[in-house]
N, C-alpha and C positions, 0 to 999 in steps of 0.2 A: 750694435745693441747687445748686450749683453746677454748669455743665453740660459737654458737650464741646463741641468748637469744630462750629461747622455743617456743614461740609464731610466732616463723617465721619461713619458709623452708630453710634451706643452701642453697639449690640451686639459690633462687635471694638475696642473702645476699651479700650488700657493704664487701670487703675486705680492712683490716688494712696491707698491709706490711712492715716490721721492720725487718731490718737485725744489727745483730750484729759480728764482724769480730777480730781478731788479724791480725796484718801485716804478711806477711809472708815473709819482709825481718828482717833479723836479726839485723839491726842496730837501727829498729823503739822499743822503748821501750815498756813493755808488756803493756797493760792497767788492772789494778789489779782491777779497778770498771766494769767494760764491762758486766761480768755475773749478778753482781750485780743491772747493770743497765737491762737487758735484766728481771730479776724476780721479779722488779718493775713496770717495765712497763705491765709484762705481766698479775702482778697482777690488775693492774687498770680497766685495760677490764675486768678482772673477777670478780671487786667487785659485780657489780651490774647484770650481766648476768645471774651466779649462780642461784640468787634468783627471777628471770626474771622481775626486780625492773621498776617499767615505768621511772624511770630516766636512765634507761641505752641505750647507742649507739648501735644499734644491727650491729655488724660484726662479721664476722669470721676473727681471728687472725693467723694465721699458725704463729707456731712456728717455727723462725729462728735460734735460738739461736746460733752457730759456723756458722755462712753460706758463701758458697763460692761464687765467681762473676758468676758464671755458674747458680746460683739458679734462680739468677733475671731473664733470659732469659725463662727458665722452668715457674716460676712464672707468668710474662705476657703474657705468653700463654695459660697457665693454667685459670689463671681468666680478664684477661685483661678490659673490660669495667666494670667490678666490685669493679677493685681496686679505692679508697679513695684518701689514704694517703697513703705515702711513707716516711719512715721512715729509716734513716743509722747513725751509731753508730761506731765510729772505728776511724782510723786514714785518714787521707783525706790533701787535698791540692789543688790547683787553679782549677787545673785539670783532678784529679783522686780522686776514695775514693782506700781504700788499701784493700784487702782481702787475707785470707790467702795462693790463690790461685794463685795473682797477683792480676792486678789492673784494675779498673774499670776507665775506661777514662769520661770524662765526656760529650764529642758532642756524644758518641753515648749512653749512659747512656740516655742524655734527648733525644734521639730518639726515645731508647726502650718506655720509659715513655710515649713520647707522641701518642704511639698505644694505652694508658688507656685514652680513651675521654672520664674520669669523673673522671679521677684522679684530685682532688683539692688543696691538700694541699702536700708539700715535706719538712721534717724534715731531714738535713742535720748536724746531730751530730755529726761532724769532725771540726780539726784546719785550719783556710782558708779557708771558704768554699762559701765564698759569689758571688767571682769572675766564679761562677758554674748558679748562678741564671738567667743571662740571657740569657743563653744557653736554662732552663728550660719554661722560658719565649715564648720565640721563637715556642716551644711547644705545646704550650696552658695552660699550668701548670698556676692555677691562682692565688696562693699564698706560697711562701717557707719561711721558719726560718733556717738562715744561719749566720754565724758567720766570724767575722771581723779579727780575730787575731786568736792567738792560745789559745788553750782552756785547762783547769786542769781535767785529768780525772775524780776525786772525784767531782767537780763542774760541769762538763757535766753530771754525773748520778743524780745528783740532780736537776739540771736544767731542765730535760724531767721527770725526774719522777712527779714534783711538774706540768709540763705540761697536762702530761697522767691523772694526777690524776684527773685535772677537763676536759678536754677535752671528757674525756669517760663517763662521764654524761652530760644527757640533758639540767644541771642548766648553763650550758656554751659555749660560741662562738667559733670558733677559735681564735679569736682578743682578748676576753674575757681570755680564757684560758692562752695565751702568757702574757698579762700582770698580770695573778694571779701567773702564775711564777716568772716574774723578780719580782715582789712586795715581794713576800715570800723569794727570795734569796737577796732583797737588807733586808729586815727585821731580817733575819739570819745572816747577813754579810759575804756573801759567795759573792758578789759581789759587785763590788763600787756604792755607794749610788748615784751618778750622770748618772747610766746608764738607757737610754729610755724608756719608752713603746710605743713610738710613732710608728705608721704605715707609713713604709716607700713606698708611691709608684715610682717603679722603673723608673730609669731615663737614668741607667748608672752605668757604674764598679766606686768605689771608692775605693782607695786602702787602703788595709788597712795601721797604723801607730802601732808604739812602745806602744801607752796608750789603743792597742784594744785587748788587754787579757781579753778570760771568759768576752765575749761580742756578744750576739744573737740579732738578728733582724729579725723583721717581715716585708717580703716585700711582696704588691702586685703590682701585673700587673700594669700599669696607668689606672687609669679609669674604675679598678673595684670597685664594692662599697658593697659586699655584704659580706664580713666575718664578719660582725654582726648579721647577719642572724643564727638564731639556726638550721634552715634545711636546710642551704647551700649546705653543703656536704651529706647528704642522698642523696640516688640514688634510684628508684626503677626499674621498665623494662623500657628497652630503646628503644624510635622508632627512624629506621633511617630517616635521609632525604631524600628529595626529587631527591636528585641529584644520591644518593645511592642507591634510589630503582629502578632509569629510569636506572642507567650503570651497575647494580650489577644485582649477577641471573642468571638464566639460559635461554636460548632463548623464552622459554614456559612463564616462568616469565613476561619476557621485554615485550611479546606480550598482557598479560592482562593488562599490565600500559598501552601502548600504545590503547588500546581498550578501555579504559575507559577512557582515554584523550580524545578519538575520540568520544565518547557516550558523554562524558561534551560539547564538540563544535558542536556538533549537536544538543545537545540539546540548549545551546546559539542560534545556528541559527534558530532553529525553533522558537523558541519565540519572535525572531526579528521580524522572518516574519508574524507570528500567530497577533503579536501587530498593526508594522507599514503597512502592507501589506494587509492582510485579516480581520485585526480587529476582530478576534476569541479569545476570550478565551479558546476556548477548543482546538485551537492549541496551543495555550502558553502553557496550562497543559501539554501538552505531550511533551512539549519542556522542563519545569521543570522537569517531571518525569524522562528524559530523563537525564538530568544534575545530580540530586538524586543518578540515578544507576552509572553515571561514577563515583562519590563521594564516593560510598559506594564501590565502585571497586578499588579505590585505596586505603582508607582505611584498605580493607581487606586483600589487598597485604601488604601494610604496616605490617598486624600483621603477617604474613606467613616470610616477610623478615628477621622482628626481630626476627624471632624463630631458622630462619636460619645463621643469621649473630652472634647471641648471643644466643648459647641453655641453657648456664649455668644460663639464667637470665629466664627464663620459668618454670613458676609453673607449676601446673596441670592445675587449670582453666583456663589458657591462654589454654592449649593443649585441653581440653575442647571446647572449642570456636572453635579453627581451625577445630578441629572435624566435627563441627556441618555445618562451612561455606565455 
């Protein structure tokens, strides 16, 4: 299995997951590039990890390789706000991806997905796969590479491999990466020389036609603007919100939020009154200090919720910290 780079813990390490699948009806034909695609891509993450090169993307990749519809649900539970990218490889259609198991539908597909709130990017390496994207959308999914027609197996494992190959170093974007691929496969003539690298922001299903064979696109969301960003997709610890940490928790919890909301408004009012009222500054001060500790009181809840809502993503020094406060 492939690993992270050394210089980081596994434990809050981004996840790449990549499933690669056979149909398991008999009528769908074998895909005879599938492994082949699965031990390119899986080399790509380990060019640069191996040698813990600073151009490499630190994640952990768990190997998919034969993986059934049942994994992904194991997997987003297993690492959930850590997953990245999402990656599928196999046979697919409007509405489902295929696995050997049966099939993976696609409204609850982006359901599952949308429990990874840092999941970024979804590679959707099937024939017709684009009428999936804004299901994904709906989600918060902020950018997928989906495919308009039906696709050639040998030209789908080239197509992601010539992707992985720069995406898994730091010399490149997601947007970046997508167009060093089609560039590389219209230069080979593995594809037709008239196909895009334009970023498509989503608007709408367009169906596909007869002339969209072995044709990828990159769609984002409307209105996001950041897959040129090189540390778009890194993740490190997550804090949650504010609305997460007032209704999540346990009642012991809820009650130092709500204490230090009370310690913040108290301290607001005495500074009012210290001001307009008594013209003290040394009530104002105690009015500040007073706002300080509510501040520092939800902060520190802050960091006890993240440890509880997300343990996979807590170092040591976070655990350190909580120790201490």
């Amino acid at each position: 299995m492939p690993a992270s780079t050394s210089n980081s813990s596994p434990i809050n390490t981004p996840v790449v997951l990549s499933y690669f699948s056979q149909s398991g009806d008999p009528n769908d034909p074998y895909l005879d590039f599938l492994q082949d695609e699965y031990r390119a891509i899986t080399d790509s993450w380990e060019k640069y990890q191996q040698t813990a090169s600073p151009k490499s993307i630190n994640v952990l990749y768990p190997a998919r390789g034969a993986a059934d519809a049942r994994q992904i649900d194991d997997d987003i539970r297993a690492f959930k706000h850590r997953i990245i990218l999402f990656h599928f490889s196999g046979h697919a259609g409007s509405q489902h991806l295929l696995f050997k198991d049966g099939s993976a539908y696609a409204k609850g597909l982006a359901g599952l997905l949308g429990e990874a709130q840092n999941l970024k990017v979804v590679f959707l390496n099937g024939c017709a796969t684009h009428d999936q994207v804004n299901l994904l959308f709906e989600k918060n999914v902020k950018a997928v590479i989906a495919t308009r027609g039906k696709v050639n197996d040998g030209v789908a494992k080239d197509f992601s491999e010539n992707f992985y190959e720069a995406v898994s170093s730091t010399d490149y974007t997601i947007r970046e990466a997508f167009e060093h691929a089609v560039n590389t496969m219209i230069k080979d003539g593995r594809i037709a020389p008239e196909t895009s690298t334009a970023l498509i922001s989503w608007r709408g299903i367009v169906k596909e036609s007869s002339e969209d064979k072995d044709r990828w696109e990159l769609f984002a969301r409307e209105g996001f603007s950041e897959l040129d960003s090189k540390d778009w997709w890194k993740i490190g610890v997550i804090t949650p919100g504010r609305k997460e940490l007032i209704s999540g928790g346990s009642l012991w919890d809820r009650g130092q939020i709500w204490l230090s909301a009370l310690l913040f408004a108290l301290g607001l009012a005495i500074i009012a009154y210290g001001i307009f009222f008594q013209n003290d500054i040394k009530v104002a001060g105690i009015g500040v200090a007073s706002c300080c500790v509510g501040i520092f009181g939800f902060k520190n809840q802050q960091r006890y919720v993240t440890a509880e809502l997300n343990p996979e993503l807590v170092d040591d020094s976070m655990r350190k910290k909580l120790r201490l406060l």
